[in-house]
GULOZA-405483 format. One record per residue (C-alpha): residue in one letter; residue number from 1; x, y, z. Coordinates in Angstrom, 3 decimals, always signed. Example, Ala and Ser with C-alpha at 12.3 -4.5 7.8 and 13.67 -1.06 7.14 Angstrom:
// GULOZA-405483
SITE | aa | i | east | north | up
SITE | A | 1 | +12.300 | -4.500 | +7.800
SITE | S | 2 | +13.670 | -1.060 | +7.140
//
This chain:
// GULOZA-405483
SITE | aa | i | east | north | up
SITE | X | 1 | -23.862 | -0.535 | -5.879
SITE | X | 2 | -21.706 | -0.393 | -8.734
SITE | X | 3 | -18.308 | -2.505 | -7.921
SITE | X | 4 | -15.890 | -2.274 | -10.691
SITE | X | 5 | -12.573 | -3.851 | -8.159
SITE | X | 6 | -11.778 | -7.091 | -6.253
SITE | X | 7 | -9.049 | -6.530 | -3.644
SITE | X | 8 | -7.883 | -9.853 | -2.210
SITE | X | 9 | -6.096 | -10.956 | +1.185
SITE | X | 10 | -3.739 | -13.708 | +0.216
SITE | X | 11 | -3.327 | -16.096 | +3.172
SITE | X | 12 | -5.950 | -18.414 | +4.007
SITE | X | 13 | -7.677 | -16.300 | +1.305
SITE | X | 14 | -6.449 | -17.590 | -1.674
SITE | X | 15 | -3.815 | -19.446 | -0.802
SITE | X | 16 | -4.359 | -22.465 | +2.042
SITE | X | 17 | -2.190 | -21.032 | +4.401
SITE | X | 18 | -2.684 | -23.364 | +7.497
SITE | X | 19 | -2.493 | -26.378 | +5.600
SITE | X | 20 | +0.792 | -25.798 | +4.156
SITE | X | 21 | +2.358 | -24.639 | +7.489
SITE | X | 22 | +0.456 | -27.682 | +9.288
SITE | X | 23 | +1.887 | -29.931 | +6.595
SITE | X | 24 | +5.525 | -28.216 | +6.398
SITE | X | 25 | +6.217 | -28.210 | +9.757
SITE | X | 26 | +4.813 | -32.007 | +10.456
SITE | X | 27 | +7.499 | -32.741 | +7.924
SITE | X | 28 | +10.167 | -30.536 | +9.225
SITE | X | 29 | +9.442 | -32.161 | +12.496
SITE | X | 30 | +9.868 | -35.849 | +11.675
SITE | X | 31 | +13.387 | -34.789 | +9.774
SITE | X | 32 | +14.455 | -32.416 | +12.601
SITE | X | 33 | +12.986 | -34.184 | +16.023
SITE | X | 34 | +10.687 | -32.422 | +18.113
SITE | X | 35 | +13.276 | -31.660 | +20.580
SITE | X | 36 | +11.169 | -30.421 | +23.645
SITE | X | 37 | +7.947 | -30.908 | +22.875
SITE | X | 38 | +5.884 | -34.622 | +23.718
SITE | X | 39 | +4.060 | -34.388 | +20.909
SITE | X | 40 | +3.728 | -33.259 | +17.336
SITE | X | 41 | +0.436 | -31.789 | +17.977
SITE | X | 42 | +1.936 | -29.997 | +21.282
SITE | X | 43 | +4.731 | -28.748 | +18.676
SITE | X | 44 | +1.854 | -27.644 | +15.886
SITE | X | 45 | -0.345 | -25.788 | +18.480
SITE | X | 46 | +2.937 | -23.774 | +19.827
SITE | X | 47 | +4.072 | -22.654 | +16.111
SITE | X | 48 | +0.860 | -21.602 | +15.468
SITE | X | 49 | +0.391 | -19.819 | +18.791
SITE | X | 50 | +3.760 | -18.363 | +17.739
SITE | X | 51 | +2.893 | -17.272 | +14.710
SITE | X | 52 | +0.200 | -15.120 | +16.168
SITE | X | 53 | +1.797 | -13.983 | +19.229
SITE | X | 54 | +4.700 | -12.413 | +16.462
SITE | X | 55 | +2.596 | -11.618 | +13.094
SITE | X | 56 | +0.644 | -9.392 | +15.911
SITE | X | 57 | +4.364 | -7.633 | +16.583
SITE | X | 58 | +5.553 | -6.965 | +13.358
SITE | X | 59 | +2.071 | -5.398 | +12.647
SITE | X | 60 | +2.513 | -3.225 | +15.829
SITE | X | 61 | +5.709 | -2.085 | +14.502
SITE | X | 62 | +7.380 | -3.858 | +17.288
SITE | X | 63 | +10.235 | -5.330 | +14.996
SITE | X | 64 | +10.921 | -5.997 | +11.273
SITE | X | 65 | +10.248 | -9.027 | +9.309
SITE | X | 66 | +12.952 | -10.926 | +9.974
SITE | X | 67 | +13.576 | -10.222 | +13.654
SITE | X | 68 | +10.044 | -11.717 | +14.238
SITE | X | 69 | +10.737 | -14.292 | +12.689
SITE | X | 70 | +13.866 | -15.288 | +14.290
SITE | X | 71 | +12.163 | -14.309 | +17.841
SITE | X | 72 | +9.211 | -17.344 | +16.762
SITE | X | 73 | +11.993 | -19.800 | +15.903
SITE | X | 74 | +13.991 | -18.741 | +19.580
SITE | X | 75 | +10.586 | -19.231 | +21.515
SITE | X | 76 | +9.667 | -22.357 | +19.507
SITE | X | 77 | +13.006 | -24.077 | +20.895
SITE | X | 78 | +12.967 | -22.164 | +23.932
SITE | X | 79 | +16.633 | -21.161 | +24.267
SITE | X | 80 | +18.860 | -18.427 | +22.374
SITE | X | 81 | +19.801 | -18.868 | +18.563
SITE | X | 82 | +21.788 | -16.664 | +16.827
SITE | X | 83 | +20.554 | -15.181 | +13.584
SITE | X | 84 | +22.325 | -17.698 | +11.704
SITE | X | 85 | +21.027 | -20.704 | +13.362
SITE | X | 86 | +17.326 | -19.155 | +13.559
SITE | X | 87 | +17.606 | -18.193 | +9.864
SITE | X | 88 | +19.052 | -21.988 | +8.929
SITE | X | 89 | +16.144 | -23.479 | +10.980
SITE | X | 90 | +13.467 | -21.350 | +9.111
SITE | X | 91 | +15.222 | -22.148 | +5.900
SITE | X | 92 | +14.688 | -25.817 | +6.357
SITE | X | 93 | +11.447 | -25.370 | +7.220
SITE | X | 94 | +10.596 | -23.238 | +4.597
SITE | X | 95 | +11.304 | -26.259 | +2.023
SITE | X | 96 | +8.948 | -27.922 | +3.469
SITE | X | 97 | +6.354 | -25.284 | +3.754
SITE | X | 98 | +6.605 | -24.525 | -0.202
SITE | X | 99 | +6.296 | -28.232 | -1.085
SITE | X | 100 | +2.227 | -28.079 | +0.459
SITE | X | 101 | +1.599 | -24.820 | -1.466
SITE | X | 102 | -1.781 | -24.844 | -2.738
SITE | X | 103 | -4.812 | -22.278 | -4.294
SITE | X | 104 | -8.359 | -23.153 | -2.076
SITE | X | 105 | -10.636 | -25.319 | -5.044
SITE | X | 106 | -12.741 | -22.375 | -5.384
SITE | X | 107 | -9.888 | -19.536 | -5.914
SITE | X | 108 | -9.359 | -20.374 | -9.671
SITE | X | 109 | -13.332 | -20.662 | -11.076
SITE | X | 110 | -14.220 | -17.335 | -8.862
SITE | X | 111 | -11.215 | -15.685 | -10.594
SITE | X | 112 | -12.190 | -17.102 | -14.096
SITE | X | 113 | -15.393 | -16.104 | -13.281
SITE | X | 114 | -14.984 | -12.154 | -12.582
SITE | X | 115 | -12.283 | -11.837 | -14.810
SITE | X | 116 | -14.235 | -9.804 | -17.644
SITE | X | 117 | -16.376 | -7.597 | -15.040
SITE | X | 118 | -13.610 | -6.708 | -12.593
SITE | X | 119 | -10.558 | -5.881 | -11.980
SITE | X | 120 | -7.948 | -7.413 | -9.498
SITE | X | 121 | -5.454 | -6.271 | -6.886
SITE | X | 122 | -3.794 | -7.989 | -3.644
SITE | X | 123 | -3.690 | -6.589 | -0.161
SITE | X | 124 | -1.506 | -8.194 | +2.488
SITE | X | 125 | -0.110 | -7.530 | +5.837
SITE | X | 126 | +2.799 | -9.774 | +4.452
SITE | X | 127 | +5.962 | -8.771 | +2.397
SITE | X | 128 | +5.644 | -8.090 | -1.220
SITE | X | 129 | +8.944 | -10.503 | -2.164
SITE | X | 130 | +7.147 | -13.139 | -0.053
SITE | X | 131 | +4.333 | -12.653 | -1.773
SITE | X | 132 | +5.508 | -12.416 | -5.202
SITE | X | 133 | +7.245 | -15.501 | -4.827
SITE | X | 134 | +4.115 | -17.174 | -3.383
SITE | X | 135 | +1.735 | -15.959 | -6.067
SITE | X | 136 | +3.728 | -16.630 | -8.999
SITE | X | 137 | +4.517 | -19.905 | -7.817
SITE | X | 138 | +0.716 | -20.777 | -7.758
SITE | X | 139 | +0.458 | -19.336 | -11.336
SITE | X | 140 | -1.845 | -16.324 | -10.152
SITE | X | 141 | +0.752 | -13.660 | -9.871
SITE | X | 142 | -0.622 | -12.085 | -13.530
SITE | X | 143 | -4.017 | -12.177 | -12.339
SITE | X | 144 | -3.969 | -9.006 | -10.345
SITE | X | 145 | -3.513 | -5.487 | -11.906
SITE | X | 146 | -1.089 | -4.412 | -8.257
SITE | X | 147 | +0.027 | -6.291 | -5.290
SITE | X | 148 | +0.680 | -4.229 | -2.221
SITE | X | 149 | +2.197 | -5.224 | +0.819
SITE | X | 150 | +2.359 | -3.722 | +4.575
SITE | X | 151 | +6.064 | -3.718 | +4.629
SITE | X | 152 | +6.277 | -1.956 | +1.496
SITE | X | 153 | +3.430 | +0.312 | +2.490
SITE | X | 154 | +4.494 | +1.229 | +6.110
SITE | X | 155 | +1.253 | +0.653 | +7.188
SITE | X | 156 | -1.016 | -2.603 | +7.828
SITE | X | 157 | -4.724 | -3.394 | +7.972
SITE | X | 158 | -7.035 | -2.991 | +9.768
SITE | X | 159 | -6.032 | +0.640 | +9.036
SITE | X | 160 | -8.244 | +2.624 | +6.486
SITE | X | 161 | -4.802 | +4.286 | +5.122
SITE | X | 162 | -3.601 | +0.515 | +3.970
SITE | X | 163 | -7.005 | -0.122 | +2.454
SITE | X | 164 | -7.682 | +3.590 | +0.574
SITE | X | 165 | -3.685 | +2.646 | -0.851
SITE | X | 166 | -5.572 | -0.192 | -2.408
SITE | X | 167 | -8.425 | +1.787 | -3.950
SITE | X | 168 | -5.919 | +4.597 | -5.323
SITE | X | 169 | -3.580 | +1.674 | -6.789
SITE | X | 170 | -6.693 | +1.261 | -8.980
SITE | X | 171 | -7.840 | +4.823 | -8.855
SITE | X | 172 | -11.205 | +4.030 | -7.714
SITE | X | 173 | -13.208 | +5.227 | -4.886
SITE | X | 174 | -13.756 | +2.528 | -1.978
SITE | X | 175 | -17.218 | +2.481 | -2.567
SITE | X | 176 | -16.317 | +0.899 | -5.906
SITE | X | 177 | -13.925 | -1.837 | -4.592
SITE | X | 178 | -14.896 | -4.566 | -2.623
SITE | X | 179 | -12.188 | -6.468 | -0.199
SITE | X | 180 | -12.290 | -10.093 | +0.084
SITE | X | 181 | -10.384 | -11.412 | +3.453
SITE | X | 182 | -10.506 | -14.139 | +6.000
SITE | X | 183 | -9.597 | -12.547 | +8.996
SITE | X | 184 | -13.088 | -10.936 | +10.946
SITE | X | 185 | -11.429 | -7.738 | +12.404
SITE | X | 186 | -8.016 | -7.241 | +10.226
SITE | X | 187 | -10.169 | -8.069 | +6.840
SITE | X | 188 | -13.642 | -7.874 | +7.491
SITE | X | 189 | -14.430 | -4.834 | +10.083
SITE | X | 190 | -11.076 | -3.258 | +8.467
SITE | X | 191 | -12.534 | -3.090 | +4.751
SITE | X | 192 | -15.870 | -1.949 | +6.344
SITE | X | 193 | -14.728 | +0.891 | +7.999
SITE | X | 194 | -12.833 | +2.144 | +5.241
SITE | X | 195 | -15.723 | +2.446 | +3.234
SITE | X | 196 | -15.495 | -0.700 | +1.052
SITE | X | 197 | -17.491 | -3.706 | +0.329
SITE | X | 198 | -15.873 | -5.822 | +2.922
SITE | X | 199 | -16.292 | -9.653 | +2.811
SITE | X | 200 | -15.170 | -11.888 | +5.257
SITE | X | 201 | -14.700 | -15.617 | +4.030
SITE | X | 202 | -14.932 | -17.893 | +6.813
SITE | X | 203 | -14.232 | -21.476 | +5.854
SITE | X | 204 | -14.685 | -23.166 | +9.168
SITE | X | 205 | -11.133 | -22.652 | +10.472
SITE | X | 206 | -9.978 | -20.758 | +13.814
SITE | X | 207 | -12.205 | -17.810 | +13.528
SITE | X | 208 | -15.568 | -20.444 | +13.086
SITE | X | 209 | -16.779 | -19.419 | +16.535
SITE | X | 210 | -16.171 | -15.837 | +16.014
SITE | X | 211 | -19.412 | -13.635 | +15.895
SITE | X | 212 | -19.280 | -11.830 | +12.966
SITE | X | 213 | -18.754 | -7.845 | +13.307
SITE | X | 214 | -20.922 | -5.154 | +12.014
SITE | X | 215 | -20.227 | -3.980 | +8.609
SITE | X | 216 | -18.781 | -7.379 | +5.997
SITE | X | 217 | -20.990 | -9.845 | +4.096
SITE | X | 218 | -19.909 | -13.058 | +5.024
SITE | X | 219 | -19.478 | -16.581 | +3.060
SITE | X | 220 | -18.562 | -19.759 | +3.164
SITE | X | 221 | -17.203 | -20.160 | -0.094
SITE | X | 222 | -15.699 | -18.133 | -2.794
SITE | X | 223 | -18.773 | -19.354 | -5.219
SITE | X | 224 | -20.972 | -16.891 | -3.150
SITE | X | 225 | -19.102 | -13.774 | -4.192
SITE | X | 226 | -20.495 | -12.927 | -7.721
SITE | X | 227 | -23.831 | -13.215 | -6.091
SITE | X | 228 | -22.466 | -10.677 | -2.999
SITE | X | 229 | -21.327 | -8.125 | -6.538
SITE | X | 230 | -23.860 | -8.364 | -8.290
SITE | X | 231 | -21.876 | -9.627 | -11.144
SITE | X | 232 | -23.888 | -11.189 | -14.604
SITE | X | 233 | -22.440 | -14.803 | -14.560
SITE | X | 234 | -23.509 | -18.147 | -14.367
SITE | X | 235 | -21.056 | -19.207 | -11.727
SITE | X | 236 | -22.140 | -18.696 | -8.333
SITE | X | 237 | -23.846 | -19.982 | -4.936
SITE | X | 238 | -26.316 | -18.770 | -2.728
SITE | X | 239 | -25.423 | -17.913 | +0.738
SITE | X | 240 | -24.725 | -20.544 | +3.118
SITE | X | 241 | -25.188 | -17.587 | +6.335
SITE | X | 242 | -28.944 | -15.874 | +6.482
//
């Protein structure tokens, strides 16, 4: 095995994605009411039900990015909003959401770590201006050689063609890339498939009680990576799954 590329899913990857929008939305809650919900728990388990029930959508091709995500804010207050009021009500939230940004603790020393013995890309199944903005606000943006993103792409994971874009970003075979993600099936069967070195990071969040599928390594922590490469550092952890 002779890796030479790190491709990287961004949310809850890299970037602490359900904190922030747990955090955000608590405090876009408590300045905007919670309207018809009893509780702010009830309200937090219905966004993020939301949030699935669309993200799955827009990766279907069953609307653009911003008619999905007017049609969560709509179901969220269950009653019609025009554009305008949907966009205004994301907007606000949004403020929120940015203030909780944050990088996981290990994101930074696994990146330090590789930097000399691999080279860096990003793979979402977000927007690349979302993503640009997110990344550069973290202070990672310059990290990775290429960022590519679904809606730019046309096409979204788990499919092999949004994966091989990756590799040929780099122009490298995906038997020389590996693909770091959080998601089991999108990110970890996906990169598998296509012929990478997949690797799934679970950190103990809604996929915990997932069996793992055929194909990705899978960690706990981004410190069990180099290890998973085969890379000649010092940093690193031993697997916390046999």
């Amino acid at each position: 095995m002779n890796i030479k590329a790190v491709v990287w899913d961004v949310d809850d990857t890299l970037f602490d994605y359900t904190t922030a929008d747990r955090t955000g939305m608590r405090a876009h809650l408590a300045a905007e009411g919670l309207r018809r919900y009893g509780s702010v728990e009830e309200a937090l388990d219905r966004w993020r039900e939301l949030t699935s029930l669309h993200w799955r959508r827009y990766a279907a091709g069953q609307g653009d990015w911003e008619a999905t995500r007017r049609d969560r804010v709509r179901d969220f207050h269950g009653r019609p909003l025009t554009d305008a009021e949907a966009d205004a009500w994301f907007e606000r939230y949004i403020v929120h959401y940015e203030r909780a940004w944050a990088l996981f603790p290990d994101v930074l020393p696994v990146l330090d770590a590789l930097a000399a013995s691999h080279r860096h890309a990003v793979l979402s199944n977000s927007s690349l201006p979302v993503q640009e903005r997110k990344l550069r606000a973290l202070g990672v943006w310059d990290r990775f050689e290429t960022v590519l993103c679904a809606e730019q792409l046309g096409v979204h994971k788990p499919a092999a063609e949004a994966f091989h874009a990756a590799c040929e970003s780099l122009d490298l075979p995906p038997a020389e890339v590996a693909y770091v993600g959080d998601h089991p099936e999108i990110d970890g069967q996906g990169a598998a498939e296509a012929g990478l070195l997949s690797v799934w990071i679970d950190r103990g969040g809604r996929f915990a009680t997932v069996d793992p599928p055929a194909g990705p390594h899978r960690i706990a922590t981004l410190a069990e990576l180099p290890a998973i490469l085969g890379s000649d550092t010092r940093f690193g952890a031993p697997s916390t799954f046999g």
